[in-house]
PyMOL CGO cylinders between C-alpha atoms (Angstrom):
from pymol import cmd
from pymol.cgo import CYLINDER

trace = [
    CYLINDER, 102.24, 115.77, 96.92, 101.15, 113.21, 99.45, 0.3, 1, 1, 1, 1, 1, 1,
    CYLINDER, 101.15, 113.21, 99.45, 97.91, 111.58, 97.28, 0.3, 1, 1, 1, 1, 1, 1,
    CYLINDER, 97.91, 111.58, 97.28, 100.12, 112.16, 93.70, 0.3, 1, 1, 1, 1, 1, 1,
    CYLINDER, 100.12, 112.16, 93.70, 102.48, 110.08, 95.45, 0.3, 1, 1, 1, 1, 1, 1,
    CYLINDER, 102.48, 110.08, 95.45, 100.44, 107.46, 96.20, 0.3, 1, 1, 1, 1, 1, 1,
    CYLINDER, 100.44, 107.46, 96.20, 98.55, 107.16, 92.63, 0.3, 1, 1, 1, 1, 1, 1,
    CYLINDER, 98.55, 107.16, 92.63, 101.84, 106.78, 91.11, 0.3, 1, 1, 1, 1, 1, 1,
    CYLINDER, 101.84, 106.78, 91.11, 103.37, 103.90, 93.42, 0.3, 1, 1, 1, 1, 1, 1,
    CYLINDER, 103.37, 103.90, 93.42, 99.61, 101.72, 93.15, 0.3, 1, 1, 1, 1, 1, 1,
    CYLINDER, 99.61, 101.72, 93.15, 97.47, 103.25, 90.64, 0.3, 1, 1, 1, 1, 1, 1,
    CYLINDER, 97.47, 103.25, 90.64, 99.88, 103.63, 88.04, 0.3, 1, 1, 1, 1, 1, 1,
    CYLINDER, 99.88, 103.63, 88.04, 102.24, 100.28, 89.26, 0.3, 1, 1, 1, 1, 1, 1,
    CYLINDER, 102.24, 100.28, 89.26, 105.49, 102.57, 89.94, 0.3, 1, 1, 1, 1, 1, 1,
    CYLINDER, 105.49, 102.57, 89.94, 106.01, 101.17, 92.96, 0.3, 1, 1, 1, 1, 1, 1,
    CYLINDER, 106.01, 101.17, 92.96, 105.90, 97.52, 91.96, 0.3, 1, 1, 1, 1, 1, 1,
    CYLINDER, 105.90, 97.52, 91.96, 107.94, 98.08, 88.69, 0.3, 1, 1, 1, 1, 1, 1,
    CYLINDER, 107.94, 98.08, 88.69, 110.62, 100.20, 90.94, 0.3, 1, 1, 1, 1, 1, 1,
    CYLINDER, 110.62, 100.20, 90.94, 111.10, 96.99, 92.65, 0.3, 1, 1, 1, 1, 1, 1,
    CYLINDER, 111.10, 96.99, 92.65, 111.53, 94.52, 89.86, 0.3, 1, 1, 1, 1, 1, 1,
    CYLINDER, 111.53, 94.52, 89.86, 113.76, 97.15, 88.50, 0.3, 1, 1, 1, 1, 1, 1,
    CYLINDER, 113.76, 97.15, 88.50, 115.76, 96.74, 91.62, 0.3, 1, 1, 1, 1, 1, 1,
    CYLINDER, 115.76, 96.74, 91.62, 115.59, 92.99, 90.75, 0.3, 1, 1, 1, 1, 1, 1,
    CYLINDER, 115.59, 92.99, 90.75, 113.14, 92.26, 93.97, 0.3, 1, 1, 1, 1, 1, 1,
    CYLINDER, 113.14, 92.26, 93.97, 109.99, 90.47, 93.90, 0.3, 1, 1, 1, 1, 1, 1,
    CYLINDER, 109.99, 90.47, 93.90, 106.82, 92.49, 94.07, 0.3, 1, 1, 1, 1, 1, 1,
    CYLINDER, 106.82, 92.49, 94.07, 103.51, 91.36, 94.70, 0.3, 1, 1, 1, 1, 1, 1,
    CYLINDER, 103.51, 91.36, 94.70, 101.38, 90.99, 91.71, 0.3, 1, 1, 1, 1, 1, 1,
    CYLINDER, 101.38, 90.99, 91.71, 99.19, 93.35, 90.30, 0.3, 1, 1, 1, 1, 1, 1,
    CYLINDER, 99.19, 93.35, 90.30, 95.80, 91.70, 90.38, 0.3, 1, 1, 1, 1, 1, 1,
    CYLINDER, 95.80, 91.70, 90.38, 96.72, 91.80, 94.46, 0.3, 1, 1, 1, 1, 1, 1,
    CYLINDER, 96.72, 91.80, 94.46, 96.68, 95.96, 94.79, 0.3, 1, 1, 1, 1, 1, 1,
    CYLINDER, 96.68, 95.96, 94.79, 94.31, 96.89, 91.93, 0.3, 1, 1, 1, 1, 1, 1,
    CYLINDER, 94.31, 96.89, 91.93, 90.39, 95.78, 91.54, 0.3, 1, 1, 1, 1, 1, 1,
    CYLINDER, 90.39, 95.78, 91.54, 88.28, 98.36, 88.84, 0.3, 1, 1, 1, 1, 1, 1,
    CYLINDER, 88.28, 98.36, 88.84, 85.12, 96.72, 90.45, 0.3, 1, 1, 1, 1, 1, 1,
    CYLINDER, 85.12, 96.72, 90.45, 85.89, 99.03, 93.77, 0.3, 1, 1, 1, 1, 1, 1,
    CYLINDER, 85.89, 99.03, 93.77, 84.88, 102.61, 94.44, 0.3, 1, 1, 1, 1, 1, 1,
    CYLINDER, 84.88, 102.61, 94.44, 88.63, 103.18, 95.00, 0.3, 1, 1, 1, 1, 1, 1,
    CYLINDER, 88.63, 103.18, 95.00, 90.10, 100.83, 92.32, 0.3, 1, 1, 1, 1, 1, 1,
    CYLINDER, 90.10, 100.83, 92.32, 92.18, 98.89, 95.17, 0.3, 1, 1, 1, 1, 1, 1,
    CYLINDER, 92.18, 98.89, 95.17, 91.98, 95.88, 96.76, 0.3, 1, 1, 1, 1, 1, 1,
    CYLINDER, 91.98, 95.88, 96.76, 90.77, 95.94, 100.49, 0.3, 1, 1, 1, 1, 1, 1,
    CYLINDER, 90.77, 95.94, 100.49, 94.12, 96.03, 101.75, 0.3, 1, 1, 1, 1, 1, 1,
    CYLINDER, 94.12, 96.03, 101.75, 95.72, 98.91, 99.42, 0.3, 1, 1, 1, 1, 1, 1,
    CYLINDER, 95.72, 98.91, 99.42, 93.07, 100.87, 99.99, 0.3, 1, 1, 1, 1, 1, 1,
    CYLINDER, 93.07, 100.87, 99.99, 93.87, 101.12, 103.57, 0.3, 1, 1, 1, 1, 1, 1,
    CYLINDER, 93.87, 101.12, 103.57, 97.29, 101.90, 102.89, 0.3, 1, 1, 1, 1, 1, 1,
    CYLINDER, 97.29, 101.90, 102.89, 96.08, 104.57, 101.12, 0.3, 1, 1, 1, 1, 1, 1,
    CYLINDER, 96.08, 104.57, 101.12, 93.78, 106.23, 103.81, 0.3, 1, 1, 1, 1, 1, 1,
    CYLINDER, 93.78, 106.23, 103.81, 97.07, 105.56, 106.22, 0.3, 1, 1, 1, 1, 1, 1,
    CYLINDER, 97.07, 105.56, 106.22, 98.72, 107.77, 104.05, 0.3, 1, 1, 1, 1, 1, 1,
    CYLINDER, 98.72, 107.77, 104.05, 96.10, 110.15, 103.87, 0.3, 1, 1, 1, 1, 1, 1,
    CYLINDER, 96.10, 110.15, 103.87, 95.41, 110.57, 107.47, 0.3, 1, 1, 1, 1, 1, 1,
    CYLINDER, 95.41, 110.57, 107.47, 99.15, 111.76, 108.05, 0.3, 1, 1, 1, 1, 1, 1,
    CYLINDER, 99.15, 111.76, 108.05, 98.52, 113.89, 105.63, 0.3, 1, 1, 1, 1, 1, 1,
    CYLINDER, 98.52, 113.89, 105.63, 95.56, 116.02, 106.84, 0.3, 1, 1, 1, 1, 1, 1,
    CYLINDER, 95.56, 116.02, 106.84, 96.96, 115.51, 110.14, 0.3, 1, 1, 1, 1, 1, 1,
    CYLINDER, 96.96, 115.51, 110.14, 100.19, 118.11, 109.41, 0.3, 1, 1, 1, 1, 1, 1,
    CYLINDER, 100.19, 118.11, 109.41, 97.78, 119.81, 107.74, 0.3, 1, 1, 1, 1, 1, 1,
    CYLINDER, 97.78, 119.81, 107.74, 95.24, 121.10, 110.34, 0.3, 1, 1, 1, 1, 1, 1,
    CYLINDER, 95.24, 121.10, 110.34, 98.04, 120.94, 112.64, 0.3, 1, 1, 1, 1, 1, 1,
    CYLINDER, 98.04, 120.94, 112.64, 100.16, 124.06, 110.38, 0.3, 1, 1, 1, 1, 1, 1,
    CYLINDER, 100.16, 124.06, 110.38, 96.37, 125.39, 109.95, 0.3, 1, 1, 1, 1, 1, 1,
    CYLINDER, 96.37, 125.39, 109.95, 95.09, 125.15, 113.59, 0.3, 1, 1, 1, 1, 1, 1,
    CYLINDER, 95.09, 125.15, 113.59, 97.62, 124.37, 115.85, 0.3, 1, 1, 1, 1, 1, 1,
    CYLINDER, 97.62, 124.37, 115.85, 100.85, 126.07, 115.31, 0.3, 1, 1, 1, 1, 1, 1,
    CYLINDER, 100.85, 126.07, 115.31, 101.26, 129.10, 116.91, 0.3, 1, 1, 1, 1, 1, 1,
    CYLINDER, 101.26, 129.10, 116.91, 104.42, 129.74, 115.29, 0.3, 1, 1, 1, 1, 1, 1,
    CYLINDER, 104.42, 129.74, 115.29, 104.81, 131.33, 110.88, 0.3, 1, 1, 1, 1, 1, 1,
    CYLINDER, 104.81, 131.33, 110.88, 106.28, 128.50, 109.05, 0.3, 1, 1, 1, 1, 1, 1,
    CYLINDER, 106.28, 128.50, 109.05, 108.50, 129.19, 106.39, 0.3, 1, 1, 1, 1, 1, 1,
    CYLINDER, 108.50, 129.19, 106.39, 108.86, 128.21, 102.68, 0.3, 1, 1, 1, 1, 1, 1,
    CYLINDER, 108.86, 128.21, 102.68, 111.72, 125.71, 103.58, 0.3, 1, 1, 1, 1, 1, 1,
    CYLINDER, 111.72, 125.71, 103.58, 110.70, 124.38, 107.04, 0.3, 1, 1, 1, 1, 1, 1,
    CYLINDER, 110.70, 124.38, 107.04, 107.27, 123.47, 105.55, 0.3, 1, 1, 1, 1, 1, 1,
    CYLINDER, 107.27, 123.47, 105.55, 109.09, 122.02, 102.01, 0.3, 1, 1, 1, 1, 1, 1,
    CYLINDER, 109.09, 122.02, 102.01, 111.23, 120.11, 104.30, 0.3, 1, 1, 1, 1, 1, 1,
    CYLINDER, 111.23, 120.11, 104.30, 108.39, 118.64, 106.62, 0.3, 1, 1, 1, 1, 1, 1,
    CYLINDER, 108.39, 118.64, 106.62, 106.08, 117.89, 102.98, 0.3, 1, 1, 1, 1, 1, 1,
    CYLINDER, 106.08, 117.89, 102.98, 109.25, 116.34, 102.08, 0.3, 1, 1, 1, 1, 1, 1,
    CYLINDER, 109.25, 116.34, 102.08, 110.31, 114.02, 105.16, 0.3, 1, 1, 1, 1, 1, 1,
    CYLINDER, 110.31, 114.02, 105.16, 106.57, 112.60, 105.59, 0.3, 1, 1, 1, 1, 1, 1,
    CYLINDER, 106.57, 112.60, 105.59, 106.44, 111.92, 102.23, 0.3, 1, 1, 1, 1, 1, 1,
    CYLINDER, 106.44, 111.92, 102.23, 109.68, 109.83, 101.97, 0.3, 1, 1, 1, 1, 1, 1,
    CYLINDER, 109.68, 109.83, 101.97, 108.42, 107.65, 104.93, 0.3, 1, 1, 1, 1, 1, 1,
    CYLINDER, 108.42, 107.65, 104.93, 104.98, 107.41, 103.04, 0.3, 1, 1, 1, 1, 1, 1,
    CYLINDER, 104.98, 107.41, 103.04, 106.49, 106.01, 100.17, 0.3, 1, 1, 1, 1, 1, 1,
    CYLINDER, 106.49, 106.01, 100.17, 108.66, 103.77, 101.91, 0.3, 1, 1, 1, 1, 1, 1,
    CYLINDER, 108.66, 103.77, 101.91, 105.80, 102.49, 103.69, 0.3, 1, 1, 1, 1, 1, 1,
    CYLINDER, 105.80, 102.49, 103.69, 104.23, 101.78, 100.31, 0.3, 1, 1, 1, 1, 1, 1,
    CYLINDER, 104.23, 101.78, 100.31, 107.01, 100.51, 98.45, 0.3, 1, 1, 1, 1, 1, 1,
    CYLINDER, 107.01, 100.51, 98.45, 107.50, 97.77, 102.07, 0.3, 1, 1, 1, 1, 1, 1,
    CYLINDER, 107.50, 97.77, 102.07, 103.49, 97.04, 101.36, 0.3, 1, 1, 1, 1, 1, 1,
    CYLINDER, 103.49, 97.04, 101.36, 104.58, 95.34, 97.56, 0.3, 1, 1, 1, 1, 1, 1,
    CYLINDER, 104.58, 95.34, 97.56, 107.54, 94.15, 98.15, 0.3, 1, 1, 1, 1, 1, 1,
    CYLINDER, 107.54, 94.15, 98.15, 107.31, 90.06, 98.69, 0.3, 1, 1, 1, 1, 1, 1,
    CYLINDER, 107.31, 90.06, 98.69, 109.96, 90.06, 101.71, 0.3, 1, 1, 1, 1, 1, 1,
    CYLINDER, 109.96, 90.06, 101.71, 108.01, 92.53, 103.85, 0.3, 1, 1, 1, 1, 1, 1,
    CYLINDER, 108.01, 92.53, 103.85, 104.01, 92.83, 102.40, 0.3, 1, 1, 1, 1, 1, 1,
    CYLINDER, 104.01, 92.83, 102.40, 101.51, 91.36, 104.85, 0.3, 1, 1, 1, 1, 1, 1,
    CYLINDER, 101.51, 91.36, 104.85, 99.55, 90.41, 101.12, 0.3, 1, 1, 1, 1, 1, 1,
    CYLINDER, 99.55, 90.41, 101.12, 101.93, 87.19, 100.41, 0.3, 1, 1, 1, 1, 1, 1,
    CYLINDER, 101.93, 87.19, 100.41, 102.34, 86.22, 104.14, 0.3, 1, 1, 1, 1, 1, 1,
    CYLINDER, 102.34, 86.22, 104.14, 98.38, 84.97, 104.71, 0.3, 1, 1, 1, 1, 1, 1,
    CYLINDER, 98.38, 84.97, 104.71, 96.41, 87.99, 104.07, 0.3, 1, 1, 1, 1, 1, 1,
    CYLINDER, 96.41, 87.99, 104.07, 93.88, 87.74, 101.61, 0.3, 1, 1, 1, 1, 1, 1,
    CYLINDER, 93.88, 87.74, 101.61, 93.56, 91.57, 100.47, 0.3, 1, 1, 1, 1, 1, 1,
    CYLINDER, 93.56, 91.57, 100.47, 90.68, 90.78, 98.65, 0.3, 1, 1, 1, 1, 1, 1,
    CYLINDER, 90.68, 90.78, 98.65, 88.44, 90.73, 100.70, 0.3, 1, 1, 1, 1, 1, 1,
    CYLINDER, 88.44, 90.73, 100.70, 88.37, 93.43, 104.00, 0.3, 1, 1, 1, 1, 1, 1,
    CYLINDER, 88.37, 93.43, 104.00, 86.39, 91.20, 106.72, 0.3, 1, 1, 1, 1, 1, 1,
    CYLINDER, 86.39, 91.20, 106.72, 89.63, 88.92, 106.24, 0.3, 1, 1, 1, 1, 1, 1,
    CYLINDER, 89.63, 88.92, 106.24, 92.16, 92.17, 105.93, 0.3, 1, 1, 1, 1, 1, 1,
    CYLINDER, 92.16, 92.17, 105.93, 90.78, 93.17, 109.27, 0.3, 1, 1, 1, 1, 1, 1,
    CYLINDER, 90.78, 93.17, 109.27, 91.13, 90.40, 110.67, 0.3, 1, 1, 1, 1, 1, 1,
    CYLINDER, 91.13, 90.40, 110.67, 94.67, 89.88, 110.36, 0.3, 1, 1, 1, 1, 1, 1,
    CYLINDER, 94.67, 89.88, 110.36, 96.35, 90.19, 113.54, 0.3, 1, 1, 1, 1, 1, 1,
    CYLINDER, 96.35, 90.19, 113.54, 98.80, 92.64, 111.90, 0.3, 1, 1, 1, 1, 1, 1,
    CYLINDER, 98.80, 92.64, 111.90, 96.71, 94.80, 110.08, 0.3, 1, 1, 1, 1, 1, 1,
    CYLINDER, 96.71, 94.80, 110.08, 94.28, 95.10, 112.89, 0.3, 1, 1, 1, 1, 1, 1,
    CYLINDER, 94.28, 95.10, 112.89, 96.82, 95.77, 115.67, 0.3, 1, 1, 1, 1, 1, 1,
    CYLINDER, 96.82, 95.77, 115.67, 98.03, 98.58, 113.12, 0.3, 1, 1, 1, 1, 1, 1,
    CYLINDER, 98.03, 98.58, 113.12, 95.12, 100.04, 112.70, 0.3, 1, 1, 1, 1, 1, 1,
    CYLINDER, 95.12, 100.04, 112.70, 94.01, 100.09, 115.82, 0.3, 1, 1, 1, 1, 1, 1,
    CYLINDER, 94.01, 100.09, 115.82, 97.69, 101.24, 117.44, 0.3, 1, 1, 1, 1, 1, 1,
    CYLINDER, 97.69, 101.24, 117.44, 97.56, 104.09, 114.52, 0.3, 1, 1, 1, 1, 1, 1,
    CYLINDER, 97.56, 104.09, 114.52, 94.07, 105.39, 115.07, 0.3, 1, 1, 1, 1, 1, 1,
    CYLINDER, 94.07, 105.39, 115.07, 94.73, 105.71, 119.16, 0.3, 1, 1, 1, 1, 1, 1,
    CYLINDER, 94.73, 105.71, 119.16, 98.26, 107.43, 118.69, 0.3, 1, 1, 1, 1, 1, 1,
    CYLINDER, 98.26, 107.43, 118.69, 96.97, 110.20, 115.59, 0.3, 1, 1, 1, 1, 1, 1,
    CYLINDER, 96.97, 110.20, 115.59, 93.60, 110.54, 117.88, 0.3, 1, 1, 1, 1, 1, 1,
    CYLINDER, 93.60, 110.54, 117.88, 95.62, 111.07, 121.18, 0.3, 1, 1, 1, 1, 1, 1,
    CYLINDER, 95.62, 111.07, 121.18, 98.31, 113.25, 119.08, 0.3, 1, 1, 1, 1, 1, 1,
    CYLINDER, 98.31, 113.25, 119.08, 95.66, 115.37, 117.75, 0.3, 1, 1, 1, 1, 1, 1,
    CYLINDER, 95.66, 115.37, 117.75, 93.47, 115.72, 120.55, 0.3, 1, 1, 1, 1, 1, 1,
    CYLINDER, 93.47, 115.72, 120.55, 96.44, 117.01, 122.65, 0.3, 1, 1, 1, 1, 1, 1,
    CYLINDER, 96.44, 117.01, 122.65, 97.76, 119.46, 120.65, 0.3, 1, 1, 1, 1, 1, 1,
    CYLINDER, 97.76, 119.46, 120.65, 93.88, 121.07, 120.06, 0.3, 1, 1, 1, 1, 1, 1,
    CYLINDER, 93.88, 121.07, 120.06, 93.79, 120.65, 124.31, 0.3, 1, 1, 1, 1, 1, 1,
    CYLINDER, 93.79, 120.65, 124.31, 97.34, 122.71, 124.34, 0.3, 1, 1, 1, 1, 1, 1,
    CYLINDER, 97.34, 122.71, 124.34, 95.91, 125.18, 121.86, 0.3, 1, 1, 1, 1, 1, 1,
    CYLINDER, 95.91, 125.18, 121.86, 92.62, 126.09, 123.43, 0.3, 1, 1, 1, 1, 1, 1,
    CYLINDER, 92.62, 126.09, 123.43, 94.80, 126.38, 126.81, 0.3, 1, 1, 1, 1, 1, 1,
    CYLINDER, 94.80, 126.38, 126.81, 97.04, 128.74, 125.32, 0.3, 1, 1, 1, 1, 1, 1,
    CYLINDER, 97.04, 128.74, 125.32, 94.22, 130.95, 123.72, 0.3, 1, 1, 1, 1, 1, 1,
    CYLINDER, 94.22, 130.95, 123.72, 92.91, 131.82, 127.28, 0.3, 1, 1, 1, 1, 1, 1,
    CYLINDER, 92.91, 131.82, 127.28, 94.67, 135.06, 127.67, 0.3, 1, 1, 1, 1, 1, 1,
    CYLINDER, 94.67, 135.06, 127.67, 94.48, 134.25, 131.52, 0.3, 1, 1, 1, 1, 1, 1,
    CYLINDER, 94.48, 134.25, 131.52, 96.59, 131.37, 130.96, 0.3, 1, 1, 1, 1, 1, 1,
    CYLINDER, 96.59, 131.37, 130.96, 99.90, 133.33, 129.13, 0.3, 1, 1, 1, 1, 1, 1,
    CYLINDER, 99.90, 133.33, 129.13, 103.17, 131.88, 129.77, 0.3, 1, 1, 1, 1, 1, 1,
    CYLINDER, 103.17, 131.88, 129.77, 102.25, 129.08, 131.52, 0.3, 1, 1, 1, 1, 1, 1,
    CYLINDER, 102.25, 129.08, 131.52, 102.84, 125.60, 130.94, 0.3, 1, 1, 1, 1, 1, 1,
    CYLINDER, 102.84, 125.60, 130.94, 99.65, 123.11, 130.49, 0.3, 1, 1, 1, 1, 1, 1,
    CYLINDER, 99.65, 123.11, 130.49, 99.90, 119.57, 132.29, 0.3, 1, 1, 1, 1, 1, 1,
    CYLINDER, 99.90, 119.57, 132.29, 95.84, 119.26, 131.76, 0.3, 1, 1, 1, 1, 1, 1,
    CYLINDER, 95.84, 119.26, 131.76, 94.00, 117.05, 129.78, 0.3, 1, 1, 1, 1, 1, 1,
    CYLINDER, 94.00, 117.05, 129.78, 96.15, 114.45, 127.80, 0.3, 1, 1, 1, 1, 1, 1,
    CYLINDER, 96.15, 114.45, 127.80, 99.09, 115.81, 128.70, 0.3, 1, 1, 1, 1, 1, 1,
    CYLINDER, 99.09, 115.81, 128.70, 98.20, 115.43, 132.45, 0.3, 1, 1, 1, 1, 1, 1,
    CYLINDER, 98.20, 115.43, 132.45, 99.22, 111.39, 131.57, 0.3, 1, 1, 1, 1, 1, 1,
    CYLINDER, 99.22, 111.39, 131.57, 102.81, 112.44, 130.12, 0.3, 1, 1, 1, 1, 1, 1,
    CYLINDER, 102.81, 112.44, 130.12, 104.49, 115.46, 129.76, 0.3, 1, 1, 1, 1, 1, 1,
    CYLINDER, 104.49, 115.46, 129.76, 105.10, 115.07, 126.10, 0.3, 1, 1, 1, 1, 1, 1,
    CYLINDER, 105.10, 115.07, 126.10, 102.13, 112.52, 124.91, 0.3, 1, 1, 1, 1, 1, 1,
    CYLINDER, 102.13, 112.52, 124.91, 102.11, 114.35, 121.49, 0.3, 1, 1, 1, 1, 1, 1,
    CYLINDER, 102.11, 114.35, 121.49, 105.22, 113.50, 120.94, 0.3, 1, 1, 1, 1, 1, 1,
    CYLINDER, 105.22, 113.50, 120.94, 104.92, 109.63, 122.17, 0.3, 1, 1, 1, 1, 1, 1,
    CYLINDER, 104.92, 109.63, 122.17, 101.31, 108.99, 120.28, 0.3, 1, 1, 1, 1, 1, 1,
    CYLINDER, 101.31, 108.99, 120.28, 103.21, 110.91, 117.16, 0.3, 1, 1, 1, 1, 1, 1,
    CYLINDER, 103.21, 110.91, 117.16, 106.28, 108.25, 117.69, 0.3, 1, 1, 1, 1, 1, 1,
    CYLINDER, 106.28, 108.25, 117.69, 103.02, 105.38, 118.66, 0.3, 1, 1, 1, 1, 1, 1,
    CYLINDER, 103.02, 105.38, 118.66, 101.39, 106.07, 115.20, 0.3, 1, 1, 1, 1, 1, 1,
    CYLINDER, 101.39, 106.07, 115.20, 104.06, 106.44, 112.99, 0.3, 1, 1, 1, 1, 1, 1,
    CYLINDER, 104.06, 106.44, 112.99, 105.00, 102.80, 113.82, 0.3, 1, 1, 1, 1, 1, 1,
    CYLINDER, 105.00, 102.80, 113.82, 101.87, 101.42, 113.81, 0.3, 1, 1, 1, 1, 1, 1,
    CYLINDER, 101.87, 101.42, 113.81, 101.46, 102.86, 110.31, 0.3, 1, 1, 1, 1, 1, 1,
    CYLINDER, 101.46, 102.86, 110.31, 104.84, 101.10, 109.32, 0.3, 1, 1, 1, 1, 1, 1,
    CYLINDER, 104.84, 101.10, 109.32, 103.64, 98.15, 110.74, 0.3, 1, 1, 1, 1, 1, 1,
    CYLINDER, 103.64, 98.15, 110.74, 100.75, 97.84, 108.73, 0.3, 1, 1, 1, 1, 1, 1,
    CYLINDER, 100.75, 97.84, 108.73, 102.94, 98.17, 105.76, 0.3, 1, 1, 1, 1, 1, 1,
    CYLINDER, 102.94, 98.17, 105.76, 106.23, 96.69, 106.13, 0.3, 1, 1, 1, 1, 1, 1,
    CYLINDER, 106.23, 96.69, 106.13, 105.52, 94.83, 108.82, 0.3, 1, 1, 1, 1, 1, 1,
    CYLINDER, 105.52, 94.83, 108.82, 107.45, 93.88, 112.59, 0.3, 1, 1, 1, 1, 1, 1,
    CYLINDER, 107.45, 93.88, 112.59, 110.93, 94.73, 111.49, 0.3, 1, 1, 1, 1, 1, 1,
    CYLINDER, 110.93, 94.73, 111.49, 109.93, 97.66, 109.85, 0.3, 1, 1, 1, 1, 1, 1,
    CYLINDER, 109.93, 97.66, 109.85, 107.89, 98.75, 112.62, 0.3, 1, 1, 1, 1, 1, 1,
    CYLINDER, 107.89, 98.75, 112.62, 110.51, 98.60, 115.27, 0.3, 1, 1, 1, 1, 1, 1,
    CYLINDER, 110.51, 98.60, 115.27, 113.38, 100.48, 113.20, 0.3, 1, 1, 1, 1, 1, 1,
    CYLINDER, 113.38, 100.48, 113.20, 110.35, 103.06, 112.39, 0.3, 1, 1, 1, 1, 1, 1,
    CYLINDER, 110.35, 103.06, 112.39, 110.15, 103.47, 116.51, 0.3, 1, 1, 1, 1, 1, 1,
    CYLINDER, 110.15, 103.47, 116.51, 113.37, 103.39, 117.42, 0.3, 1, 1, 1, 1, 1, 1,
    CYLINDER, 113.37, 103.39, 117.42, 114.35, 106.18, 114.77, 0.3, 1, 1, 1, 1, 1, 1,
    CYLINDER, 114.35, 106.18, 114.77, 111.55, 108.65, 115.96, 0.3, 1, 1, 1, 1, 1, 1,
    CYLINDER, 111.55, 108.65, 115.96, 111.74, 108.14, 119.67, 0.3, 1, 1, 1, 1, 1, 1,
    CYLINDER, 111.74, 108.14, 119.67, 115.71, 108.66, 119.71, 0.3, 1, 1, 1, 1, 1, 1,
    CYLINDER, 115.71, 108.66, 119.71, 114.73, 111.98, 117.23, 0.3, 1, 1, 1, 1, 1, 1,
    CYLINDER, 114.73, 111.98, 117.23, 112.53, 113.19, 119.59, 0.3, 1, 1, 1, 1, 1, 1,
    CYLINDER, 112.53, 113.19, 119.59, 114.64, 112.03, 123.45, 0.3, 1, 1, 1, 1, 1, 1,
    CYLINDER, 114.64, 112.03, 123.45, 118.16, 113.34, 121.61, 0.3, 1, 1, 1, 1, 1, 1,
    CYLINDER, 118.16, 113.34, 121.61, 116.76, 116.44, 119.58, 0.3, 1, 1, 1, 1, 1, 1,
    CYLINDER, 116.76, 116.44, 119.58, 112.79, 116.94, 120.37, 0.3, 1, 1, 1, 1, 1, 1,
    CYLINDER, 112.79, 116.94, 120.37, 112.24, 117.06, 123.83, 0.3, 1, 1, 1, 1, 1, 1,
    CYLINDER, 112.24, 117.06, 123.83, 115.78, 118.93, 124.64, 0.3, 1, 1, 1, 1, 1, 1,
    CYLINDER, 115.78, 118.93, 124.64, 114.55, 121.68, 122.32, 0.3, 1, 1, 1, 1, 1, 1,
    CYLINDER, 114.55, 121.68, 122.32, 111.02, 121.65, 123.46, 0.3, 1, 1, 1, 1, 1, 1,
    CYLINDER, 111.02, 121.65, 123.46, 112.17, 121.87, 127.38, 0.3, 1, 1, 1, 1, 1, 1,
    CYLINDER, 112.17, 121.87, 127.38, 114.37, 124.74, 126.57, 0.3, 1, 1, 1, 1, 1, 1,
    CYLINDER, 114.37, 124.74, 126.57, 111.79, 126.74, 124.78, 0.3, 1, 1, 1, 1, 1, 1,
    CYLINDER, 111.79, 126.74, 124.78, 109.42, 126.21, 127.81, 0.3, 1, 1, 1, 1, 1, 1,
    CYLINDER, 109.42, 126.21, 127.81, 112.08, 127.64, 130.03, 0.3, 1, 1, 1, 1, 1, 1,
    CYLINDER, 112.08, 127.64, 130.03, 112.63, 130.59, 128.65, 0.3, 1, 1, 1, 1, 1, 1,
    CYLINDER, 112.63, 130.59, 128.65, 108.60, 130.76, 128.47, 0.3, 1, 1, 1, 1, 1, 1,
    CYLINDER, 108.60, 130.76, 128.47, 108.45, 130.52, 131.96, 0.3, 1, 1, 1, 1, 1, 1,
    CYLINDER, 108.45, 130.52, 131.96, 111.33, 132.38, 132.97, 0.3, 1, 1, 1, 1, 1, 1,
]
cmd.load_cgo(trace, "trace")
């Protein structure tokens, strides 16, 4: 779903002709594709694309390898389905003229220059520390949990000795660094804001109660 997504929106130009269809201003074509690259993108588009594809495999391993809990047919449909409309939206933001880093400065032609950008490198670098912290918490949690010593009790080690929910925060960290890449500071903020009230109003309530009744 996730990559078939993203070769429609830039491979195949949906997302810039969903724009102009909208009447807005999209960046041009000869900005996102290049046939002379292994991918067929320019620089920058091509690291949208691996932003995109490193949520992906991310909710992957973590239904694979992580969750200790069956998931249904609906609750995974409906997770497929939410990180997949933020995907796109992050696309879409990367071609549309109001919000795309490409037609404020950035030459995404050329990667040296791409990486350079003080946006696109304070992205990057914001989304590879919160996935790497989310991921490396939640495998922490898991081989914690498989110690048969260890059941029902709560784990503070590792990671999670810094914050009692750090999967949660890097999760909330990443997800806006990813927009920001994209879409840019506006974007980036109203990404944040929306996850960490999801997770202090609905997450962490849930999560707390569940541990209770754990422990208890």
């Amino acid at each position: 779903m996730y990559s078939g997504n993203i070769i429609n929106l830039l491979y195949r130009g949906w997302g810039i002709r969903l724009i102009e269809k909208l009447g807005g201003h999209a960046v041009h074509s000869s900005l996102v594709l290049n046939p002379l690259t292994l991918t067929r993108l320019q620089p920058y588009y091509g690291l949208v694309t691996l932003l995109s594809l490193g949520s992906s495999v991310k909710q992957i391993l973590h239904i694979v390898l992580v969750s200790e809990q069956a998931m249904d047919v609906d609750s995974g449909f409906t997770i497929a389905l939410f990180n997949t409309i933020f995907n796109t939206i992050n696309t879409i933001l990367s071609l549309w003229a109001v919000t795309s880093p490409v037609l404020s400065g950035l030459n995404s032609t050329n990667l040296l220059n791409t990486l350079l950008s003080p946006q696109i490198a304070a992205g990057l670098a914001a989304y590879a520390i919160g996935l790497s912290v989310e991921a490396i918490s939640e495998f922490q949690r898991k081989a914690f949990k498989q110690d048969t010593k260890n059941k029902g009790k709560p784990y503070g080690g590792g990671l999670f000795s810094l914050a009692t929910n750090i999967n949660y925060g890097a999760y909330t960290v990443w997800r806006a660094a990813y927009a920001l890449t994209c879409g840019g500071l506006i974007w980036s903020a109203t990404t944040f804001t929306f996850f960490f009230r999801d997770f202090a109003t609905r997450g962490v309530p849930v999560l707390d109660a569940y541990m209770t009744r754990r422990v208890s």
